[in-house]
N, CA, C and O atoms as a DFTB+ gen file, in Angstrom:
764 C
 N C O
     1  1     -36.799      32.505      33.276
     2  2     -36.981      33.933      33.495
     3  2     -37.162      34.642      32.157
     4  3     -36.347      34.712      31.238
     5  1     -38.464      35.184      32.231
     6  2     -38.456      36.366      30.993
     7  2     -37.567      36.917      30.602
     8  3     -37.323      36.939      29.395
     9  1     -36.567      37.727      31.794
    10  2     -35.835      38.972      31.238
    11  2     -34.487      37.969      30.632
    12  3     -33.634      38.434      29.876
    13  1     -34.484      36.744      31.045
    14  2     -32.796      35.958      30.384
    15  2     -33.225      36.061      29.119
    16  3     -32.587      36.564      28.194
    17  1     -34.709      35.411      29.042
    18  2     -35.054      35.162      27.212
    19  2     -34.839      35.964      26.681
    20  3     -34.109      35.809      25.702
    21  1     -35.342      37.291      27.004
    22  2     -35.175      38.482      25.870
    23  2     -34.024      38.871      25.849
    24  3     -33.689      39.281      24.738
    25  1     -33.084      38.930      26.790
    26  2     -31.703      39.084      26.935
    27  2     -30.792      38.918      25.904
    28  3     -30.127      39.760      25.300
    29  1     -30.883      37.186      25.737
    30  2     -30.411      36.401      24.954
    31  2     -30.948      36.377      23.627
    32  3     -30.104      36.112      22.771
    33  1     -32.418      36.633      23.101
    34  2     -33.270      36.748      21.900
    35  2     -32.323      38.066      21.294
    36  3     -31.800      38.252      20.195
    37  1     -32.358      38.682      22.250
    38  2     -31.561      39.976      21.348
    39  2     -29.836      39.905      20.779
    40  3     -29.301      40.133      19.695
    41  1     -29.335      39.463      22.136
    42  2     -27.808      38.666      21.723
    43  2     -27.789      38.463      20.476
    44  3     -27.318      39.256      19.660
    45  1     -28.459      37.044      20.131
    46  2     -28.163      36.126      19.054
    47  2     -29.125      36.833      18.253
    48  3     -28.921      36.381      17.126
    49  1     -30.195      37.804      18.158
    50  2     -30.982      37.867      16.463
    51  2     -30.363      38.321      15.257
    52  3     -30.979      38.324      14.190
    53  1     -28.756      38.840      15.407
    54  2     -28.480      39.315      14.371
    55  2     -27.933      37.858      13.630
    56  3     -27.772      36.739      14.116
    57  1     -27.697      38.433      12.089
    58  2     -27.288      37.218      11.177
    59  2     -26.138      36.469      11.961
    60  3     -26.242      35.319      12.387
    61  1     -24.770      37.467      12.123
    62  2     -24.165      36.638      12.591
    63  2     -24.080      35.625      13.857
    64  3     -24.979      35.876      14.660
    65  1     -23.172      34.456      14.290
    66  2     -23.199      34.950      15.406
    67  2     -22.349      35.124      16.689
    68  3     -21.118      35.131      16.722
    69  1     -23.296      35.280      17.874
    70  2     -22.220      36.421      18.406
    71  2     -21.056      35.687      18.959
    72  3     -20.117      36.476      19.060
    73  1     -20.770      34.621      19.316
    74  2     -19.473      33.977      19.384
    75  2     -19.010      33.568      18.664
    76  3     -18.014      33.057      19.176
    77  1     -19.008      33.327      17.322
    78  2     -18.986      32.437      16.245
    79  2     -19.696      30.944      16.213
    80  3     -20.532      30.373      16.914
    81  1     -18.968      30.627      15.097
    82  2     -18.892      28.904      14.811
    83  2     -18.388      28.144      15.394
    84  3     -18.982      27.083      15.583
    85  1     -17.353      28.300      15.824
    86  2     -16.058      27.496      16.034
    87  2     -16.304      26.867      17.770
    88  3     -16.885      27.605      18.566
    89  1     -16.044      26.140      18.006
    90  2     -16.318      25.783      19.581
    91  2     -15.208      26.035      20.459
    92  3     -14.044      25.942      20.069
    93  1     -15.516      26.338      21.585
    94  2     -14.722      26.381      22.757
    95  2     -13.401      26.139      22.501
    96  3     -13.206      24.952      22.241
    97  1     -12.280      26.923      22.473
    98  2     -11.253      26.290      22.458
    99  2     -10.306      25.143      23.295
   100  3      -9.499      24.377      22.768
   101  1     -10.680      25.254      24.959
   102  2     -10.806      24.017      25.768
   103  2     -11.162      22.454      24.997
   104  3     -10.530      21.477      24.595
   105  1     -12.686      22.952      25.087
   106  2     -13.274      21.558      24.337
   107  2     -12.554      21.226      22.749
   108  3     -12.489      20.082      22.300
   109  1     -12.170      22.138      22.201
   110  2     -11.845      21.738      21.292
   111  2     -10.354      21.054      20.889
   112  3      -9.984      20.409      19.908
   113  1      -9.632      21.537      22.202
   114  2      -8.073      20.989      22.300
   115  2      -8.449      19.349      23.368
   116  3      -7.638      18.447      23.163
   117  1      -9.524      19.050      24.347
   118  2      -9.744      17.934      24.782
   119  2     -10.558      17.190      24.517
   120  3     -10.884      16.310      25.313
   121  1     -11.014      17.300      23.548
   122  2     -11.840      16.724      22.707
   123  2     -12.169      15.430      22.502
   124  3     -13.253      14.947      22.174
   125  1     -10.684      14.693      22.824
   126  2     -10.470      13.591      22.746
   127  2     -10.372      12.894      24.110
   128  3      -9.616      11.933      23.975
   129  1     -10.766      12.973      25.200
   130  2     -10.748      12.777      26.391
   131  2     -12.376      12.454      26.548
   132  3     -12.553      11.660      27.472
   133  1     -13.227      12.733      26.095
   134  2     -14.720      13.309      25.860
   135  2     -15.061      11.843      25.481
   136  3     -14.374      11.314      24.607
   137  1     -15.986      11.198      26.019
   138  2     -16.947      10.207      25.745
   139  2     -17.951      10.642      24.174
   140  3     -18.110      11.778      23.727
   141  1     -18.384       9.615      23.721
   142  2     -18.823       9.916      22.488
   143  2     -20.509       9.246      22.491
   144  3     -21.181       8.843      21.542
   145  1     -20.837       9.327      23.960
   146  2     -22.281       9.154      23.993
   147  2     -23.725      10.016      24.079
   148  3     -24.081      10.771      23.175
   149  1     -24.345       9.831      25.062
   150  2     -25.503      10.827      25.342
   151  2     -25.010      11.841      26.008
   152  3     -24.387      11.916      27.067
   153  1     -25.467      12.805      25.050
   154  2     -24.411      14.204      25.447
   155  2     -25.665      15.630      25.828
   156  3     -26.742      15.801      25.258
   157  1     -25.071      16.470      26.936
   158  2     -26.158      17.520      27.365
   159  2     -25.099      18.356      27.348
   160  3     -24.155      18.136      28.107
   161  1     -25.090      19.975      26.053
   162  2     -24.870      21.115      26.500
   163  2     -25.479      21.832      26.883
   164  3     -26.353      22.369      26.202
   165  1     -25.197      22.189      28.427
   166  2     -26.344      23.373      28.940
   167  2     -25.685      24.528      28.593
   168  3     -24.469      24.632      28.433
   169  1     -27.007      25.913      28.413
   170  2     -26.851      26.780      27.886
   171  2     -26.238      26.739      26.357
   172  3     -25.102      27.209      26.294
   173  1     -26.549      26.466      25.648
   174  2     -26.166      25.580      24.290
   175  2     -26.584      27.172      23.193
   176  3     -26.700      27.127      21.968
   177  1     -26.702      28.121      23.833
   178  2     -26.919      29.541      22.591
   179  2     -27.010      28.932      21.807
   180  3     -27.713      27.921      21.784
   181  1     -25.911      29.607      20.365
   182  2     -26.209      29.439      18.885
   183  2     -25.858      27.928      18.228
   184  3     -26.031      27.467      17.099
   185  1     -25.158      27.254      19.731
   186  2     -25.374      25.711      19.026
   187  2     -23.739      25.669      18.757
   188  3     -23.594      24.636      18.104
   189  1     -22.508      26.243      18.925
   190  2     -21.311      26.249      18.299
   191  2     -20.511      24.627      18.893
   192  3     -20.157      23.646      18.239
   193  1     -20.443      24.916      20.411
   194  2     -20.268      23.466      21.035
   195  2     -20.870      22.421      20.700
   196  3     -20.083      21.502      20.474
   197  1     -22.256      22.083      20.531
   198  2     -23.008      20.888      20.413
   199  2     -23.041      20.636      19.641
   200  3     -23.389      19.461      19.528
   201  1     -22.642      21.637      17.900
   202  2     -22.656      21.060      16.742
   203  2     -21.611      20.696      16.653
   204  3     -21.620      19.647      16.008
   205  1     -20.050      21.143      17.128
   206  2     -18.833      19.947      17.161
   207  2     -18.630      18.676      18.067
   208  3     -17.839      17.769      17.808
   209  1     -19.557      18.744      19.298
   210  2     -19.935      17.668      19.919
   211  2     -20.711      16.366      18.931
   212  3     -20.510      15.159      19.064
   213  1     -21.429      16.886      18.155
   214  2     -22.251      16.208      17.331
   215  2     -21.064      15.502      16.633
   216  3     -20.814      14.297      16.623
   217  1     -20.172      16.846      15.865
   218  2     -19.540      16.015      14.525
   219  2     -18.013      15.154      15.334
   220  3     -16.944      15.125      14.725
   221  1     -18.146      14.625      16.498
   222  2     -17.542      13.945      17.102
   223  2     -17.878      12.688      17.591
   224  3     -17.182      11.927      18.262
   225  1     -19.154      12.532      17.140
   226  2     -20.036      11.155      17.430
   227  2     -21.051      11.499      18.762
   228  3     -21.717      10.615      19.301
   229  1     -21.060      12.566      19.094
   230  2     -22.209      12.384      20.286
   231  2     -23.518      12.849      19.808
   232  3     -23.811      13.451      18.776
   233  1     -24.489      12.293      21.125
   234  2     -26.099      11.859      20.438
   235  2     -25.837      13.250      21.597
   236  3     -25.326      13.130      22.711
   237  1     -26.413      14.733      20.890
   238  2     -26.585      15.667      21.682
   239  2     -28.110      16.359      22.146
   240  3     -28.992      16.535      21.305
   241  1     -28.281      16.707      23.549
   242  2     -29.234      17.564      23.635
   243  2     -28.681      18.680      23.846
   244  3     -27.745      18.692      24.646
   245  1     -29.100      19.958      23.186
   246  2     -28.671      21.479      23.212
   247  2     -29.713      22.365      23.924
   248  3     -30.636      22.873      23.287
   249  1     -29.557      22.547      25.254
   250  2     -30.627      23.113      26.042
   251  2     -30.062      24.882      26.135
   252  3     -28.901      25.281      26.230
   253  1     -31.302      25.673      26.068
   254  2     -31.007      26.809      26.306
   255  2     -32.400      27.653      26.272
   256  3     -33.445      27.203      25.803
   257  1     -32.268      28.793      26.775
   258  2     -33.464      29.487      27.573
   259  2     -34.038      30.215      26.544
   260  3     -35.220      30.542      26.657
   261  1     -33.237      30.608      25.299
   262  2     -33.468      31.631      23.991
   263  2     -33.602      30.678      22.495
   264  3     -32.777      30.054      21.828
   265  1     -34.890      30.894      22.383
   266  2     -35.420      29.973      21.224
   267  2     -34.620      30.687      20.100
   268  3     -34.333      30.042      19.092
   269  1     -34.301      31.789      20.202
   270  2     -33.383      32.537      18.910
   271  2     -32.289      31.909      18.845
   272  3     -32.123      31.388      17.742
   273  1     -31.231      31.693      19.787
   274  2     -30.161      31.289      20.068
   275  2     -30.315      29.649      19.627
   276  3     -29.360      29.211      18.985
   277  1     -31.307      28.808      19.881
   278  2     -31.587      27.046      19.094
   279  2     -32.135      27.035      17.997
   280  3     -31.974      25.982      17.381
   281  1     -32.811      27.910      17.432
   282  2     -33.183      27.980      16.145
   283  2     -31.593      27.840      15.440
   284  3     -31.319      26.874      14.730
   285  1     -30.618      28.910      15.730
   286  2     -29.584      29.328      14.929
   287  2     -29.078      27.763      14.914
   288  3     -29.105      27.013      13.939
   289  1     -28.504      27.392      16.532
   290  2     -28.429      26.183      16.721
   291  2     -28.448      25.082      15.635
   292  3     -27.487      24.791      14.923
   293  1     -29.816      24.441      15.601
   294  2     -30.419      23.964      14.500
   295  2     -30.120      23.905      13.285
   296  3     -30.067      22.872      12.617
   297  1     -29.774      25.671      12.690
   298  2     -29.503      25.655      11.176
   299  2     -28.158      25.504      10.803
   300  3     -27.810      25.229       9.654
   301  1     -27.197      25.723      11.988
   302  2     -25.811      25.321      12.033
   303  2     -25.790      23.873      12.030
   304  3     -25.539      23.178      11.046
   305  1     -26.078      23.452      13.229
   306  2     -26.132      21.481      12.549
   307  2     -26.365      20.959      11.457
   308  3     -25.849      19.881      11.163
   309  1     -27.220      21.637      10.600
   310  2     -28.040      21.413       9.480
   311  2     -27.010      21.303       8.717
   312  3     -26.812      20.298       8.036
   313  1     -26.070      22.534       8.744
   314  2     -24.790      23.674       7.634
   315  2     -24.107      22.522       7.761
   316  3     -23.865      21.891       6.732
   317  1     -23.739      22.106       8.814
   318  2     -22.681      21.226       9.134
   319  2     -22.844      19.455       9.264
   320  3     -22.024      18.770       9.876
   321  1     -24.150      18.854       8.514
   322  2     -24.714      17.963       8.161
   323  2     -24.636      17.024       9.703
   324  3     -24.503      15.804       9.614
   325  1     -24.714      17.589      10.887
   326  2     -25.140      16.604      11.801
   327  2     -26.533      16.856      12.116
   328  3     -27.350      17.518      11.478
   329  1     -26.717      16.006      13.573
   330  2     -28.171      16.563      13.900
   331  2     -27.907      16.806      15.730
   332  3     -27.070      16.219      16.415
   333  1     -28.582      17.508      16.040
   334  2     -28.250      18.174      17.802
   335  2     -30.423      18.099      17.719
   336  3     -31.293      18.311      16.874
   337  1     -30.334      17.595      19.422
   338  2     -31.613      18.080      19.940
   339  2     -31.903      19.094      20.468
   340  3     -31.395      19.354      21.559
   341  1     -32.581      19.756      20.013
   342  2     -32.352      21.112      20.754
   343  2     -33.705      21.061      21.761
   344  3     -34.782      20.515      21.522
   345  1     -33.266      21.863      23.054
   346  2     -34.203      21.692      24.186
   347  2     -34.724      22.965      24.914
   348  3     -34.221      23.026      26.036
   349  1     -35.756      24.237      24.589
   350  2     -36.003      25.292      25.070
   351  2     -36.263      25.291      26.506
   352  3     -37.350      24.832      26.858
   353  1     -35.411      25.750      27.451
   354  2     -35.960      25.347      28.938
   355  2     -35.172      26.481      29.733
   356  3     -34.261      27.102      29.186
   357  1     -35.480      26.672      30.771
   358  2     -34.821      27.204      32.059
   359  2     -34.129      27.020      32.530
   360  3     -34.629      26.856      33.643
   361  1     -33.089      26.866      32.631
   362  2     -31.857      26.058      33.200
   363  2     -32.387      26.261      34.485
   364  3     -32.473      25.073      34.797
   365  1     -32.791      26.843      35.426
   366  2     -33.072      27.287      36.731
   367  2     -34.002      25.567      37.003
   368  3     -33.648      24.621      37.708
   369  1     -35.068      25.696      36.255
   370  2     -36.002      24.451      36.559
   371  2     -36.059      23.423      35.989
   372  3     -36.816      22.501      36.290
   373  1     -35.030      23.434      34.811
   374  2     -34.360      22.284      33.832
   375  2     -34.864      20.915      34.290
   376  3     -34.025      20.802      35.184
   377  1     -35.667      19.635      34.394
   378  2     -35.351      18.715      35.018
   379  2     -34.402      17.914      34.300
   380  3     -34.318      17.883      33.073
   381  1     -33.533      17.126      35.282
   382  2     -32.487      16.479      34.474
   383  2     -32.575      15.112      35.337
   384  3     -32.546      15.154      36.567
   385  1     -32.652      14.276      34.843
   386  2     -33.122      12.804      34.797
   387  2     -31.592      11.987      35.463
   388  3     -30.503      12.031      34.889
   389  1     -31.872      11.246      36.834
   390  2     -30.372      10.518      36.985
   391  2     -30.294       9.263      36.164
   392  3     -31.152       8.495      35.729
   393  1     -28.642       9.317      36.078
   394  2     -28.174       8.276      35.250
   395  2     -28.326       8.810      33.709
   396  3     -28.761       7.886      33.021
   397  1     -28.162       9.715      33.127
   398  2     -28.720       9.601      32.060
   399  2     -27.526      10.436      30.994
   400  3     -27.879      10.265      29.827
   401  1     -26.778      10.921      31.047
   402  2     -25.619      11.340      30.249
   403  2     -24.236      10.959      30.416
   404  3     -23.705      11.108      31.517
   405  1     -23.470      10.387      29.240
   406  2     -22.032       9.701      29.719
   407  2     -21.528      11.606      29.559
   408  3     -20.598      11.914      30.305
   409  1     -21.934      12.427      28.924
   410  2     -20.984      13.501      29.046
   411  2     -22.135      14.893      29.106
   412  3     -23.305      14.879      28.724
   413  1     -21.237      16.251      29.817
   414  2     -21.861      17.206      30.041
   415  2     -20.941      18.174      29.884
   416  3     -19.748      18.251      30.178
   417  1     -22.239      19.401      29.011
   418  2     -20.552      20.492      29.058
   419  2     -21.383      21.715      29.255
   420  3     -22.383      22.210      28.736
   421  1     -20.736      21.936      30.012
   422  2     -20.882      23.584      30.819
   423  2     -19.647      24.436      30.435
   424  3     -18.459      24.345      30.745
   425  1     -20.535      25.537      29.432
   426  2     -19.339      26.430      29.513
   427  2     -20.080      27.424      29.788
   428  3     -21.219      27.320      29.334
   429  1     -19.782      28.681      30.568
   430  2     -19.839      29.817      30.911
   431  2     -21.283      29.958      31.211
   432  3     -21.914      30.870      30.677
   433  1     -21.892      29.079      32.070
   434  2     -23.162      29.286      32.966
   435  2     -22.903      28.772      33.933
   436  3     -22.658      27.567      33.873
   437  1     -22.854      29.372      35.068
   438  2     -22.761      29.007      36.409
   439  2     -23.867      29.245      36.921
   440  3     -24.489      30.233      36.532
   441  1     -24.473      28.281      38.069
   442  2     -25.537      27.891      39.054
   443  2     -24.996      26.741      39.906
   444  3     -25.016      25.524      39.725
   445  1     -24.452      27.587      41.001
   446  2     -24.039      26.173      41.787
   447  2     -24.943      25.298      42.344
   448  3     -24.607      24.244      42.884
   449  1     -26.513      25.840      42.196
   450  2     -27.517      24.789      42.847
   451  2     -28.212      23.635      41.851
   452  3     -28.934      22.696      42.185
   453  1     -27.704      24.060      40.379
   454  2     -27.645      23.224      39.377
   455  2     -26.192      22.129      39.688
   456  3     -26.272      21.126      38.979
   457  1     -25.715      22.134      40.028
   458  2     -24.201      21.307      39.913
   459  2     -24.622      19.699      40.687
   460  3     -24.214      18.704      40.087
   461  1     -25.445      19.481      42.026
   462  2     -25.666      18.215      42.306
   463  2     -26.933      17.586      41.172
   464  3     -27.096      16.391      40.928
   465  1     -27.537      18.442      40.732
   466  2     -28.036      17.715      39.207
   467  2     -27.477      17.006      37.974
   468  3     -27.723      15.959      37.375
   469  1     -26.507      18.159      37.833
   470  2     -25.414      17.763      36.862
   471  2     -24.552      16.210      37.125
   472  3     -24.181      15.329      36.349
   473  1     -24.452      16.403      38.726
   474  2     -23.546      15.013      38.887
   475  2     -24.355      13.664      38.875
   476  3     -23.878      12.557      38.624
   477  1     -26.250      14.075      39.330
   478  2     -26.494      12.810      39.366
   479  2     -26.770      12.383      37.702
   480  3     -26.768      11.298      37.121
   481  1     -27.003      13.780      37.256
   482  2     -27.204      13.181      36.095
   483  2     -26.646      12.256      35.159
   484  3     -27.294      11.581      34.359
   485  1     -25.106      12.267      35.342
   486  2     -24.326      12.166      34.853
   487  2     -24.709      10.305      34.803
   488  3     -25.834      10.110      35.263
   489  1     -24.044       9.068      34.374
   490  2     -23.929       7.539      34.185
   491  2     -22.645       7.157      35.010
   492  3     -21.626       7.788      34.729
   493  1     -22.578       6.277      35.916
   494  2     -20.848       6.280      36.208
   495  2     -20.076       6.043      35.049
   496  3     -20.278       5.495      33.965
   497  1     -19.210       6.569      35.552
   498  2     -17.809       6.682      34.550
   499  2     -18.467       7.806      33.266
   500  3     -18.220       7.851      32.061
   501  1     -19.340       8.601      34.085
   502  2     -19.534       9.750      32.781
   503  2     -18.400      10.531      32.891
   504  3     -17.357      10.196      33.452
   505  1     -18.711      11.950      32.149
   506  2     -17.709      12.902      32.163
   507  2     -18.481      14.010      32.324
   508  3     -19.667      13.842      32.038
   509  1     -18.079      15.373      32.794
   510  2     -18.318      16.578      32.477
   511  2     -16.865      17.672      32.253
   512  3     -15.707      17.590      32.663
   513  1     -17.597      18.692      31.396
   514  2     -16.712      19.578      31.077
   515  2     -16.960      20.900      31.023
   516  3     -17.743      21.393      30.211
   517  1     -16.191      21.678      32.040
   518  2     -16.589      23.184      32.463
   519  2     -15.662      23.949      32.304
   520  3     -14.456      23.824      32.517
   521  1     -16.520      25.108      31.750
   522  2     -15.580      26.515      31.867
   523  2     -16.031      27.791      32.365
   524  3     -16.991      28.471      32.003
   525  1     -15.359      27.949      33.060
   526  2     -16.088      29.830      33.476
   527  2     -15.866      30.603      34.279
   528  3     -15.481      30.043      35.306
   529  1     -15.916      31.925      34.382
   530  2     -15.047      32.686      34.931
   531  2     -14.931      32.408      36.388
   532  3     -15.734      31.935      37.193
   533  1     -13.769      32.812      36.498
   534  2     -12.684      33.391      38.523
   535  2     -13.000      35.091      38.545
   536  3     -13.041      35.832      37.562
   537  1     -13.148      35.353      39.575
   538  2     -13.691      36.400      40.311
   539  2     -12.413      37.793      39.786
   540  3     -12.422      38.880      40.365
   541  1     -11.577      37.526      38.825
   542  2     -10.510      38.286      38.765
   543  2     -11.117      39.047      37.558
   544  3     -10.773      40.190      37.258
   545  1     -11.960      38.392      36.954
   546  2     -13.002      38.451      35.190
   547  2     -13.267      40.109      35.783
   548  3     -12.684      41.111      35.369
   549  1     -14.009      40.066      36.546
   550  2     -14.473      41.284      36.957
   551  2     -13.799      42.901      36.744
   552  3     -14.202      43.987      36.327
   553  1     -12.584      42.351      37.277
   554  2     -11.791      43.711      37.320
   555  2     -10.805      43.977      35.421
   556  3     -10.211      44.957      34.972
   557  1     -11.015      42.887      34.952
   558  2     -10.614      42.835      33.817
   559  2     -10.599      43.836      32.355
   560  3      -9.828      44.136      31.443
   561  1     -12.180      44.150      32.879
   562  2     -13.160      44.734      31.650
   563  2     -12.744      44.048      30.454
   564  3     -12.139      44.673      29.583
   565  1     -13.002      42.852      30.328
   566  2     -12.874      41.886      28.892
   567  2     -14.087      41.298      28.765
   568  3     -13.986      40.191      28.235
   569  1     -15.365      41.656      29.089
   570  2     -16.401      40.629      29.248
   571  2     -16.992      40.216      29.874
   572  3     -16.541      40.693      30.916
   573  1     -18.211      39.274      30.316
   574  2     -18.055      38.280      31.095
   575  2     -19.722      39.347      32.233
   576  3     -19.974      40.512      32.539
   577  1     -20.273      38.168      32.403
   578  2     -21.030      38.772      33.353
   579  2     -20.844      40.101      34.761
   580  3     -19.770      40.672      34.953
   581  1     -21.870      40.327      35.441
   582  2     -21.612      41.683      36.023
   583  2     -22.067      41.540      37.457
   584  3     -21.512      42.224      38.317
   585  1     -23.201      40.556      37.833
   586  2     -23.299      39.790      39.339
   587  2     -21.926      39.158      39.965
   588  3     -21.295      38.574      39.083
   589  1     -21.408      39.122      41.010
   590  2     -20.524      38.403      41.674
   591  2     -20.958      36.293      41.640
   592  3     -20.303      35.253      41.560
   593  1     -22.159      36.618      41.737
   594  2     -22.696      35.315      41.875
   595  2     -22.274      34.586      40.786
   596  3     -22.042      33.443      41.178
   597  1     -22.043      34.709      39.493
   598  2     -21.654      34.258      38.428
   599  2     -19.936      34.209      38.468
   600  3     -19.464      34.266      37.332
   601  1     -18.961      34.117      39.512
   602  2     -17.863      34.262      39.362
   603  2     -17.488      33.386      40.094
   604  3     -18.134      33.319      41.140
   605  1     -16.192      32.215      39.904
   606  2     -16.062      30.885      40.814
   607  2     -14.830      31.958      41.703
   608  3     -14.071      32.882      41.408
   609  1     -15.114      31.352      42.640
   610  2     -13.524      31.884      43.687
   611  2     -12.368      30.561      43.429
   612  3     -12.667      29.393      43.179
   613  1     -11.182      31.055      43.553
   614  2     -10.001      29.986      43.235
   615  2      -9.980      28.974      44.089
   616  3      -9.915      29.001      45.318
   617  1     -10.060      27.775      43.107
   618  2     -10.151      26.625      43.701
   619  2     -11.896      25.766      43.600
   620  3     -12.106      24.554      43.570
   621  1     -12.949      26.927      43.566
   622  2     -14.119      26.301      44.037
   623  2     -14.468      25.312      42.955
   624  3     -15.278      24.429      43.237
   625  1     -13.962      25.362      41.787
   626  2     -14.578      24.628      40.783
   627  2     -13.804      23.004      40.743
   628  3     -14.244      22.100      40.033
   629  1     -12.647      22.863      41.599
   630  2     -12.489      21.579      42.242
   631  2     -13.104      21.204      43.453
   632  3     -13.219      19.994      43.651
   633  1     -13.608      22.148      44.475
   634  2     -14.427      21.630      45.196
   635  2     -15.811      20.862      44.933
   636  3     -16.357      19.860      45.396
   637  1     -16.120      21.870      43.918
   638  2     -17.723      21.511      43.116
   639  2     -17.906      19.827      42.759
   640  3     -18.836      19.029      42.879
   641  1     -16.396      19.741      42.220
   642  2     -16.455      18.038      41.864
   643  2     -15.344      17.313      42.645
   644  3     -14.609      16.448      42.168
   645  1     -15.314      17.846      44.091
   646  2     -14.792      16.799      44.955
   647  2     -15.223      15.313      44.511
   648  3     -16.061      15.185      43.618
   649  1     -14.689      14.269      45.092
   650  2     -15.317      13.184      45.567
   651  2     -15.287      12.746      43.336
   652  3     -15.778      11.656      43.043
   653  1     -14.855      13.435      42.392
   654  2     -14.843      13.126      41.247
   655  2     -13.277      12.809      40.783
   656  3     -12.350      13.329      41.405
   657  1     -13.028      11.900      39.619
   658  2     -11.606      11.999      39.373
   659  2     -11.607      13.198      38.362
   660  3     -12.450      13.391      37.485
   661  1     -10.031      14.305      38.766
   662  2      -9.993      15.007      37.741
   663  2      -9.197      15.116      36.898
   664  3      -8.028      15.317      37.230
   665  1      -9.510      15.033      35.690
   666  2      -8.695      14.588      34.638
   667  2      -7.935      15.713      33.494
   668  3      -7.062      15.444      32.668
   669  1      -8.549      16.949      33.746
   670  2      -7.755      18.231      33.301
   671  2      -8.081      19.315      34.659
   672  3      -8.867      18.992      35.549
   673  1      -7.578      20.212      34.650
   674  2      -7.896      20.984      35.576
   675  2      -6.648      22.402      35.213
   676  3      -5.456      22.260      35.485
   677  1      -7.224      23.736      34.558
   678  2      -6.585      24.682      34.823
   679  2      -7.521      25.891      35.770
   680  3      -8.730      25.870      36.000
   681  1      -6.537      26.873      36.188
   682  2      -7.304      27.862      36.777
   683  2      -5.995      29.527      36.392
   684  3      -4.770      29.645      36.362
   685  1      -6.957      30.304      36.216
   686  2      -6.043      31.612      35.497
   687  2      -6.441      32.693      34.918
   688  3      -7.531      33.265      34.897
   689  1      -5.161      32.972      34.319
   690  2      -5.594      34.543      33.529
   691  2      -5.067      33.457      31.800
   692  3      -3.938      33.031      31.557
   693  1      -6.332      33.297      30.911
   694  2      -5.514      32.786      29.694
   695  2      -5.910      33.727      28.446
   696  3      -6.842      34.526      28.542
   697  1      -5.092      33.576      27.187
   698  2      -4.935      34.185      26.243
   699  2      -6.275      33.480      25.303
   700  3      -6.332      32.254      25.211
   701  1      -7.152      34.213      24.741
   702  2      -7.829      33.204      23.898
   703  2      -8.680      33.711      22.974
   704  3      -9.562      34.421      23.458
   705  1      -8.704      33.532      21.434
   706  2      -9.334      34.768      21.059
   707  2      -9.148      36.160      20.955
   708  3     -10.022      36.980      20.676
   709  1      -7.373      36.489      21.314
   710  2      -7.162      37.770      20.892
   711  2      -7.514      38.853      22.229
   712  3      -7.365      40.072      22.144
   713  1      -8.092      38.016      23.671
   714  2      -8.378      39.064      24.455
   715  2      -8.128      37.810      25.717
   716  3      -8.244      36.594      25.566
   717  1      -7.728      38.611      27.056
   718  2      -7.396      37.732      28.153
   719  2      -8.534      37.338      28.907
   720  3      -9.533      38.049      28.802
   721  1      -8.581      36.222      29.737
   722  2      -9.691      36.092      30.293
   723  2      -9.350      35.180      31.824
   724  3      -8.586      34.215      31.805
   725  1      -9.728      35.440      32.531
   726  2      -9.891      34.605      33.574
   727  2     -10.755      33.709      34.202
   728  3     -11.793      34.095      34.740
   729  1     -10.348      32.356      34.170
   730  2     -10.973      31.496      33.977
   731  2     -10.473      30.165      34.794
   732  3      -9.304      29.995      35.142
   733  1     -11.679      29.138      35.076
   734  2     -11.374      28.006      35.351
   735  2     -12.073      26.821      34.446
   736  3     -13.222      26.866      34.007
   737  1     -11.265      25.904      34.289
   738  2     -11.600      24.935      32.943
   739  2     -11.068      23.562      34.004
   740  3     -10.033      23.449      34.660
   741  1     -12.486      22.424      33.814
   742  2     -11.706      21.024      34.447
   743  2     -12.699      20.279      33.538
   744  3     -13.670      20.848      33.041
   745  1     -12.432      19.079      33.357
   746  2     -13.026      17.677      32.850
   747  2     -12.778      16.758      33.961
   748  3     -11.639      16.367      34.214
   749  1     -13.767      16.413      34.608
   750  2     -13.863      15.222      35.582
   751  2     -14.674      14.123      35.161
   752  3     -15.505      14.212      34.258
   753  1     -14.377      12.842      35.970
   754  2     -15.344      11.653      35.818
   755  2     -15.523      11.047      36.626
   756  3     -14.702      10.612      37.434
   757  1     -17.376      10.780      36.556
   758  2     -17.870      10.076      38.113
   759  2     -17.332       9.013      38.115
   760  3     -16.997       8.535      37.031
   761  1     -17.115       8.410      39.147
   762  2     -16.577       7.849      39.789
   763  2     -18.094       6.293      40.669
   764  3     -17.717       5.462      41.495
């Protein structure tokens, strides 16, 4: 979609950027649970996740809809002497190839009609790793998208990976970054 690109082109064009450097604090406290193979962050913005995915041993692709946002990407891997693939695409029409990633990380893009992609994509005994808001985000005013459609209801993000083993799993109101947020965070593996 046009209007995400420019959306996002504008987000990320300033120098800094707009989430920082630093990755996910989730991913960055389970880090070690995380397979260290062929790795896909979707929605991959300025590259903050996939370049510590990288400096963790994974062979990464960094997909995202805003060539501003993978450029930055790019020059951060660079800063930080790994290397990330970066992949300009649609997440909407993304094709994603089965069998083909031991790990996946989704943070804060939801498409539940993307999610049986995600799983075939996945290798058995892959992993994925998600974060993103509960329907409580809303009433919060801390952030966070403004459609309902973008908001998991409690519980749904273990339904999503029924039939998966789950190997972290919170759901809540958490502290992070100095501002509260509501959220659901799991790491599962196919099975």
């Amino acid at each position: 979609m046009e209007a995400d690109r420019k959306r996002w082109d504008e987000r990320f064009k300033e120098r800094e950027f707009a989430f920082g450097k630093k990755a996910n604090p989730f991913l960055r406290r389970h880090v070690h649970l995380l397979p260290k193979g062929k790795t896909l962050d979707l929605a991959a913005g300025e590259g903050r996740n996939a370049v510590f995915l990288a400096q963790h041993g994974c062979d990464v692709d960094a997909v995202d809809i805003s060539p501003m946002g993978l450029r930055k990407a790019g020059k951060l891997a660079r800063g930080m002497g790994v290397k990330i693939h970066t992949v300009l695409a649609d997440l909407d029409t993304f094709q994603l190839r089965p069998g083909t990633y031991d790990l996946i990380a989704d943070f804060y893009f939801l498409s539940r009609r993307l999610i049986p992609k995600l799983k075939k994509g996945l290798k058995k005994r892959g992993r994925i790793i998600v974060e993103t808001y509960l329907t409580e985000q809303r009433n919060m005013h801390t952030g966070g998208p403004k459609q309902l459609k973008y908001f998991l209801k409690h519980n749904e993000l273990l339904r999503l990976f029924k039939g998966f083993r789950i190997l972290v799993y919170r759901e809540g109101i958490v502290r992070e970054g100095g501002r509260r947020k509501a959220i659901a965070s799991l790491i599962a593996e196919k099975t």
